[in-house]
N, C-alpha and C positions, 0 to 999 in steps of 0.2 A: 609910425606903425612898424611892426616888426617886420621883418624880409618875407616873404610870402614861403619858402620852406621851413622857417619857425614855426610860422603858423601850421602847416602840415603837419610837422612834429607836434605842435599841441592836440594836434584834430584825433590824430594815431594815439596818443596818449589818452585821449580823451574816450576815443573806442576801445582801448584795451581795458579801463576802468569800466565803462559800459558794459562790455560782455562778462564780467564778473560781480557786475550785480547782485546781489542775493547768494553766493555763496558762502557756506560757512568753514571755519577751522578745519571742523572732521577734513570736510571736502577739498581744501583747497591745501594740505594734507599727504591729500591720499596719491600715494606713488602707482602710477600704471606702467611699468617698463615695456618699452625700452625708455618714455618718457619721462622726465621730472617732473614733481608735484607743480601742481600752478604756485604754490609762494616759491617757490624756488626761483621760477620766470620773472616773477615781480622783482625778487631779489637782482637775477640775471641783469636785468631790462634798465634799474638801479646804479648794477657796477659798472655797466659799459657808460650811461649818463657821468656816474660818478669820474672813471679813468676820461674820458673826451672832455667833457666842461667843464670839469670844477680841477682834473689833476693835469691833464694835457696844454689845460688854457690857459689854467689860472691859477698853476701849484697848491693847487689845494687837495686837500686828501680828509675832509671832515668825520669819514665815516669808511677806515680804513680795513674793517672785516669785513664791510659788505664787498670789496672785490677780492679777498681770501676767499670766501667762503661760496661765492657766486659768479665767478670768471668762466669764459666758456674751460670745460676740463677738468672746472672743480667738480670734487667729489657729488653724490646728491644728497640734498638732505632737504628734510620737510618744516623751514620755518613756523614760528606762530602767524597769523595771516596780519591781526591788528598789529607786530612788530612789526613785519617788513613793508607793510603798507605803510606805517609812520617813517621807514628810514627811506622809503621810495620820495614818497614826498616831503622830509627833508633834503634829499639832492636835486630832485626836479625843481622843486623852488630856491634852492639856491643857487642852480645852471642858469633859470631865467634870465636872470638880469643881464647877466653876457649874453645869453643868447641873444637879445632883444637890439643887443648893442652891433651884430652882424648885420653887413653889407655883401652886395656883388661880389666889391674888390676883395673884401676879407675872404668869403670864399672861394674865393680862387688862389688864395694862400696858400703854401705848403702846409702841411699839420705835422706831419712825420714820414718815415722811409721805412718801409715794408718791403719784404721778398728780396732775391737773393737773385742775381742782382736787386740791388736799393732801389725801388719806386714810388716816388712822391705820390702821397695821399695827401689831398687836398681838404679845406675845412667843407666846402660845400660836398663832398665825399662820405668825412663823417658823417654829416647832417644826415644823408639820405639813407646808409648804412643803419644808422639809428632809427630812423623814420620807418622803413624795410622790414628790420626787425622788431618794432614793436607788431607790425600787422601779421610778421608770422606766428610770432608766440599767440597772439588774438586768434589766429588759425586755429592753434595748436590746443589753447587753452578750450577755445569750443569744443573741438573733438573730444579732448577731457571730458568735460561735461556734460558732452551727450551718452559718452562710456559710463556716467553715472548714474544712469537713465533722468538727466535733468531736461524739459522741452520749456518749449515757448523761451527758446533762446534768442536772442537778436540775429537776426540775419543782415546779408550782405553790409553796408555803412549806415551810420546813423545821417545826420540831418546834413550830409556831406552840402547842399547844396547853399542851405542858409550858413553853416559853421564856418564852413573850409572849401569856398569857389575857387576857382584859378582867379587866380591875381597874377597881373603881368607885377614884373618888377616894376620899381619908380626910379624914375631917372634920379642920380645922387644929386642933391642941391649945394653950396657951398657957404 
């Protein structure tokens, strides 16, 4: 079974899909500044997936405009909703299988050195950083959506209870 904050990360993935439900192109589109369109987030949500698991982990780089184009800083712009949703999940399923393959021990690994002085970021760090951010864009993406006069949105977590309990860790077996 995967590490119980994989699992987390799927559950947040899984509500960020959920609260976008039924929205269409126009919609997901539409720029309200000072925010980014919701595909841009997708995109966003993508290239950090993309740079941590597939370029940080595993030198891979499958889908190397999505972090040009969608890095926090990059410009904005309003992808088509069905691309960036196919290049989403092109990188999420292809992060899976590492991800699946983290431990304890691995997260408590260095991952890389940050800030000035250098300070180790840890894999269990990214994990939660990613995790973090999916549920703020899901934030963010709601308010969008209610600025568009869209209701009977999802409110507070989906089936957190059955999806995505706490799970203590398992002791590592040998």
């Amino acid at each position: 079974m995967p590490h119980p904050l994989v699992l987390q990360l799927r559950f947040a993935r899984s509500e960020f899909q959920r609260a976008l439900v039924g929205l269409t192109d126009e919609e997901a589109r539409r720029s309200l500044p000072p925010m980014n369109c919701i595909s841009w987030s997708i995109g966003h949500l993508a290239s950090q997936e993309q740079r941590y698991w597939l370029g940080r982990c595993q030198g891979e780089m499958p889908l190397p405009q999505i972090n040009m184009l969608y890095a926090s800083g990059s410009p904005p712009s309003a992808p088509p909703l069905d691309a960036i949703w196919a290049a989403w999940r092109t990188i999420t399923q292809a992060a899976d299988p590492w991800l699946d393959t983290l431990t304890t021990e691995t997260l408590q690994e260095p991952a890389m050195q940050v800030g000035n002085p250098p300070f180790d970021l840890y894999f269990g760090n990214l994990l939660q950083r990613t995790i973090y951010h999916y549920w703020y864009h899901t934030g963010e993406n709601s308010a969008i959506r209610q600025m568009l006069g869209h209701t009977h949105l999802p409110q507070f977590v989906g089936n957190i209870d059955d999806e995505a309990p706490y799970r203590p860790e398992q002791a590592e077996t040998t």
